[in-house]
N, CA, C and O of each residue as an XYZ file, in Angstrom:
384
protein
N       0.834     -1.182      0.000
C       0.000      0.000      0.000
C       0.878      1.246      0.000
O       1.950      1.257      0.605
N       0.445      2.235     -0.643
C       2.156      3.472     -0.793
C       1.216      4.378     -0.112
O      -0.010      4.297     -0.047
N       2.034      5.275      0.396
C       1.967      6.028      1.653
C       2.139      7.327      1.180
O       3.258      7.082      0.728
N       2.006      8.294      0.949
C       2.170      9.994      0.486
C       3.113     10.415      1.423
O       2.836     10.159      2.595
N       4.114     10.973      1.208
C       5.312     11.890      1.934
C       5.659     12.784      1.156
O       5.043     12.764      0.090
N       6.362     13.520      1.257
C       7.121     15.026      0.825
C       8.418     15.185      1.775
O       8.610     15.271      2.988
N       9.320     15.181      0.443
C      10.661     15.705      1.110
C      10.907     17.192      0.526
O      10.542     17.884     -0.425
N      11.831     17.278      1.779
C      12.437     18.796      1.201
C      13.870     18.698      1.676
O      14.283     18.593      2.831
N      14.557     18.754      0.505
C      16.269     18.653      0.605
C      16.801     19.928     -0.121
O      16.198     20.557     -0.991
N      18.081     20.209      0.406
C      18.924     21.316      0.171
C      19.842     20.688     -0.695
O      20.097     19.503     -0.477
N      20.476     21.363     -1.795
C      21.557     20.301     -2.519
C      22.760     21.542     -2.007
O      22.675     22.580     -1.351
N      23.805     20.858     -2.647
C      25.231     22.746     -2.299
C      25.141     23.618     -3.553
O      25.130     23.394     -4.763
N      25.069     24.942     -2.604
C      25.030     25.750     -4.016
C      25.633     26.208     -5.188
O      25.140     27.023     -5.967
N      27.302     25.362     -5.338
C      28.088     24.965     -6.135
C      27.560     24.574     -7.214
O      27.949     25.059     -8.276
N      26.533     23.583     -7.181
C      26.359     23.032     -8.369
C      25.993     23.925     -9.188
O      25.534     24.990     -8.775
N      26.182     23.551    -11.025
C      25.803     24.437    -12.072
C      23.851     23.908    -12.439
O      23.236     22.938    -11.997
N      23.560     24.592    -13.022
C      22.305     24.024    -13.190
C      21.625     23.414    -14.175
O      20.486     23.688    -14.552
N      22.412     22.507    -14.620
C      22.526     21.428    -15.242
C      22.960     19.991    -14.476
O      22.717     18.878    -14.942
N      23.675     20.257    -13.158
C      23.628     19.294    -12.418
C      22.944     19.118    -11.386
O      23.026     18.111    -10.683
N      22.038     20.277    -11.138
C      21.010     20.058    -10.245
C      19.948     19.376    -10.994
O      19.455     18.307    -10.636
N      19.722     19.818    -11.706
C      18.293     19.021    -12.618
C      19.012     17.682    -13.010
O      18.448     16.885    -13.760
N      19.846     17.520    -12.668
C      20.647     15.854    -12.836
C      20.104     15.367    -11.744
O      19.237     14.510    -11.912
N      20.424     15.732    -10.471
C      20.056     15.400     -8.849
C      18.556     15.045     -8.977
O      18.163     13.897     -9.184
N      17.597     16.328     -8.810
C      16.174     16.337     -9.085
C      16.038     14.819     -9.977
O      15.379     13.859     -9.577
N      16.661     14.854    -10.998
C      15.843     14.076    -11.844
C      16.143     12.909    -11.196
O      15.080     12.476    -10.752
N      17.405     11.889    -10.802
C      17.810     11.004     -9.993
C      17.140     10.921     -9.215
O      16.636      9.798     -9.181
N      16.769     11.640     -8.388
C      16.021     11.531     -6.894
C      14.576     10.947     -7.266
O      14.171      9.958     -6.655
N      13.953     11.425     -8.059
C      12.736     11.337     -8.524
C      12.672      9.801     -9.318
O      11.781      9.009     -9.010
N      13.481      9.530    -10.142
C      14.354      7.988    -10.963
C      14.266      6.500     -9.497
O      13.802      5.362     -9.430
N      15.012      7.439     -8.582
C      14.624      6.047     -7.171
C      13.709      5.966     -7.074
O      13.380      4.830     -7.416
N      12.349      6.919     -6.563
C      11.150      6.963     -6.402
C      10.704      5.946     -7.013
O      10.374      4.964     -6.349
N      10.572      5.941     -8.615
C       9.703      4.921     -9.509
C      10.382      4.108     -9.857
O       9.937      3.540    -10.854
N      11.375      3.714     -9.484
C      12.376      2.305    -10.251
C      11.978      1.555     -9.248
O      12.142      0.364     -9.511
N      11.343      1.822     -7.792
C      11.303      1.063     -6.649
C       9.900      1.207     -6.584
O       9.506      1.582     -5.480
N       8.599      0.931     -7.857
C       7.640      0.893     -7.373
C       6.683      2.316     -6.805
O       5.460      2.323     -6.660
N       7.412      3.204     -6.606
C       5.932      4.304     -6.213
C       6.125      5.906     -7.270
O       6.994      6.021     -8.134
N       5.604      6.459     -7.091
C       5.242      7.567     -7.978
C       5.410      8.659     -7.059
O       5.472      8.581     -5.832
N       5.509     10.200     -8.143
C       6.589     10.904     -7.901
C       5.203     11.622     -8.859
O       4.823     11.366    -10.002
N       4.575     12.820     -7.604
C       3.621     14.132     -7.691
C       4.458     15.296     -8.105
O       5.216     15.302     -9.075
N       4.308     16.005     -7.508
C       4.728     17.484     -7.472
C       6.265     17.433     -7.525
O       6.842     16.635     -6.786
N       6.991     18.258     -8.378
C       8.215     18.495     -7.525
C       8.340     20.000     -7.857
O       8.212     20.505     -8.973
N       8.656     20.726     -6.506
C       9.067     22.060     -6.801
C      10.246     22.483     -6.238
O      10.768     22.339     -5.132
N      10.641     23.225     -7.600
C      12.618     23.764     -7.452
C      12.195     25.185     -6.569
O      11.406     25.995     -7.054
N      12.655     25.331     -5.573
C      12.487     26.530     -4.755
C      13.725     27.354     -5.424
O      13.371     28.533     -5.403
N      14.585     27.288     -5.813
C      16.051     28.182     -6.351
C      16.576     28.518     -5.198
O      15.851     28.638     -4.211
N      17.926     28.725     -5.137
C      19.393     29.612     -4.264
C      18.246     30.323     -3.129
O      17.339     31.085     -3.462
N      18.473     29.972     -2.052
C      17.882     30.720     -0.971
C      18.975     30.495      0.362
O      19.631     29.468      0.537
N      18.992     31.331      0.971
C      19.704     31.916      2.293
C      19.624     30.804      3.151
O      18.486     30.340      3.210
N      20.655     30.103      3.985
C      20.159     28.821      4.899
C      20.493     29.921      5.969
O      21.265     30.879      5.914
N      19.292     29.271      7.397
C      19.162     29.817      8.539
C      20.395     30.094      9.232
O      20.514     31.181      9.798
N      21.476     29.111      9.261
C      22.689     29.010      9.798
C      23.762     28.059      8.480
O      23.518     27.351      7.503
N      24.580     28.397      8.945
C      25.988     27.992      8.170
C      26.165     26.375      8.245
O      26.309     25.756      9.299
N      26.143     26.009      7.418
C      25.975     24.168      6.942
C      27.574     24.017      5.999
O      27.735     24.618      4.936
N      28.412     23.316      6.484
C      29.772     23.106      5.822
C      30.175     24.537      5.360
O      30.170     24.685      4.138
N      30.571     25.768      6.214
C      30.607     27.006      5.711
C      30.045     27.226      4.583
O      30.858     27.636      3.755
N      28.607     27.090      4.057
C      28.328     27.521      3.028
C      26.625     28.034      3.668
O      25.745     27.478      4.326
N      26.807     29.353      3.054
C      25.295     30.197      3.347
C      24.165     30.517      2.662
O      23.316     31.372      2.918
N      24.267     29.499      1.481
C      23.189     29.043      0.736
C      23.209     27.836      0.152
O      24.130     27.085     -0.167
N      21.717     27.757      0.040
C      21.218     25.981     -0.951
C      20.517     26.701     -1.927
O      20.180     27.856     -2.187
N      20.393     25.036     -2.564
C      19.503     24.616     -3.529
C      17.882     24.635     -3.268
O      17.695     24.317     -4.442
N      16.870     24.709     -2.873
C      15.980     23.992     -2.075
C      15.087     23.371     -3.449
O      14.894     23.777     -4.595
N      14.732     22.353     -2.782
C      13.763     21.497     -3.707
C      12.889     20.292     -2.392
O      13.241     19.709     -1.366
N      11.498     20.431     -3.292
C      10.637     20.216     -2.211
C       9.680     19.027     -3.553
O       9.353     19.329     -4.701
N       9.479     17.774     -2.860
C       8.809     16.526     -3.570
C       7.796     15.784     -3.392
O       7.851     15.697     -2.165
N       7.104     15.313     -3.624
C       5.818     14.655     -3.055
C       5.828     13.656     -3.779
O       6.349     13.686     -4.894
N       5.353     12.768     -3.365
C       5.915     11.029     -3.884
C       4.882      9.996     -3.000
O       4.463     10.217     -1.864
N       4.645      9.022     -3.693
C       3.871      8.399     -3.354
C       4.600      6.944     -3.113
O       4.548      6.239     -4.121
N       5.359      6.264     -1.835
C       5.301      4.865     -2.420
C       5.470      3.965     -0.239
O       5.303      4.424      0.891
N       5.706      3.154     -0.584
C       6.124      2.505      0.305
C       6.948      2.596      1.418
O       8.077      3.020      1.167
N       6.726      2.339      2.500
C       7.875      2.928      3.807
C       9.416      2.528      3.287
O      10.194      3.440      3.008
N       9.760      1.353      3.188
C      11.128      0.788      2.391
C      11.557      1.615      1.538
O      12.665      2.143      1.634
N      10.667      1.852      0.515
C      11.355      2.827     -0.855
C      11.367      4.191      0.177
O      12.423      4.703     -0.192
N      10.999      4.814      0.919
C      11.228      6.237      1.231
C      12.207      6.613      2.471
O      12.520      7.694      2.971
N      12.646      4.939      2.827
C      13.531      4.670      3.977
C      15.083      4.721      2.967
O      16.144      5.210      3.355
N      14.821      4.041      1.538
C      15.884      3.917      1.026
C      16.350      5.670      0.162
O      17.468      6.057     -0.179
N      15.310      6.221      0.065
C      15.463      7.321     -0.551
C      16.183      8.104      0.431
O      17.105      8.835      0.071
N      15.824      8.007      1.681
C      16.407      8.605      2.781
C      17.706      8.484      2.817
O      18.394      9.504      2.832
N      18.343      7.103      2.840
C      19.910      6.853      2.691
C      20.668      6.992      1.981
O      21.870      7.062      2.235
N      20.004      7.090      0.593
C      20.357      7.429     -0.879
C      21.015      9.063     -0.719
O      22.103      9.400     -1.186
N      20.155      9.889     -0.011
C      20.331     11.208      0.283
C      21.269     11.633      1.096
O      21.758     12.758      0.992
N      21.673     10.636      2.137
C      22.615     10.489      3.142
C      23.996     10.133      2.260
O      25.017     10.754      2.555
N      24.026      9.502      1.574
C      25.012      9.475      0.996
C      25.846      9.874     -0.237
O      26.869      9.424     -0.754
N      25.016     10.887     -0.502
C      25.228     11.946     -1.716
C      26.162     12.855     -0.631
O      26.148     12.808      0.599
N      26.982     13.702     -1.537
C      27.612     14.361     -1.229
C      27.285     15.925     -1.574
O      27.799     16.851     -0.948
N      26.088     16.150     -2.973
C      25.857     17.061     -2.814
C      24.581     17.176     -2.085
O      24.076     18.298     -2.139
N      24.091     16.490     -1.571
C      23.277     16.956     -0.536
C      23.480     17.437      0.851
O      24.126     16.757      1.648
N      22.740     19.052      1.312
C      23.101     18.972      2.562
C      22.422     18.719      3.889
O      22.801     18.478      5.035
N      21.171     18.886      3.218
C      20.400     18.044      4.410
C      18.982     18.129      3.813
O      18.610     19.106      3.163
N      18.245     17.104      4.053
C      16.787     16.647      3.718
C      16.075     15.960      5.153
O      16.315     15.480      6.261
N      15.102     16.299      4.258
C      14.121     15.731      5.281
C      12.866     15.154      5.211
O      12.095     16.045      4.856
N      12.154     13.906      5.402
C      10.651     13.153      4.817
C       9.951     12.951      5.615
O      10.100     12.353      6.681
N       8.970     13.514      5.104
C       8.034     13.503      5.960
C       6.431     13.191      5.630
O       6.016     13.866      4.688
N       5.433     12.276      6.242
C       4.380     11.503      5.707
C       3.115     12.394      5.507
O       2.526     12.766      6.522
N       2.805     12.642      4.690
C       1.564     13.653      4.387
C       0.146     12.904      4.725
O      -0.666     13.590      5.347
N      -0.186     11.744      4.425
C      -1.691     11.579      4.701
C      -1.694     10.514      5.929
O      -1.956      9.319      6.066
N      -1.305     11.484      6.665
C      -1.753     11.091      8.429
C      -2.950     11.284      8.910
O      -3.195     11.007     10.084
């Protein structure tokens, strides 16, 4: 049964933007290769982070809504953990 969540991850603001829409698109690629589907995604653009994350004082922001299974959104989670241009995300279950 797939479950509705929404993440919202920061990528580094290094990247060119051609490799962010690489990321986006990847991220979204796990989603449905593992079975669930992939709603909304919105590119927020370069915005100010609250505090300083690896001395750097801005992200990427991008925000997703996805539909699938606790496993697939547990693995998306680690997937994210182990990117390097990511700097921090976060998932969270929408139809509670």
């Amino acid at each position: 049964m797939a479950t509705a969540y929404e993440i919202c991850y920061i990528l580094r603001p290094t990247l060119e933007e051609g490799d962010v829409e690489t990321r986006v698109t990847q991220f979204a690629e796990q989603v449905t290769k593992n079975g669930g589907s992939v709603g909304n995604v919105e590119r927020m653009g370069k915005r100010r982070l609250a505090y300083e994350i690896d001395d750097l004082r801005e992200g990427y922001y991008v925000v997703m809504n996805f539909a699938s299974d606790a496993a697939n959104a547990k693995e998306l989670e680690r997937q994210m953990k182990l990117s390097e241009d990511v700097l921090r995300s976060m998932v969270i279950r929408t139809d509670a």
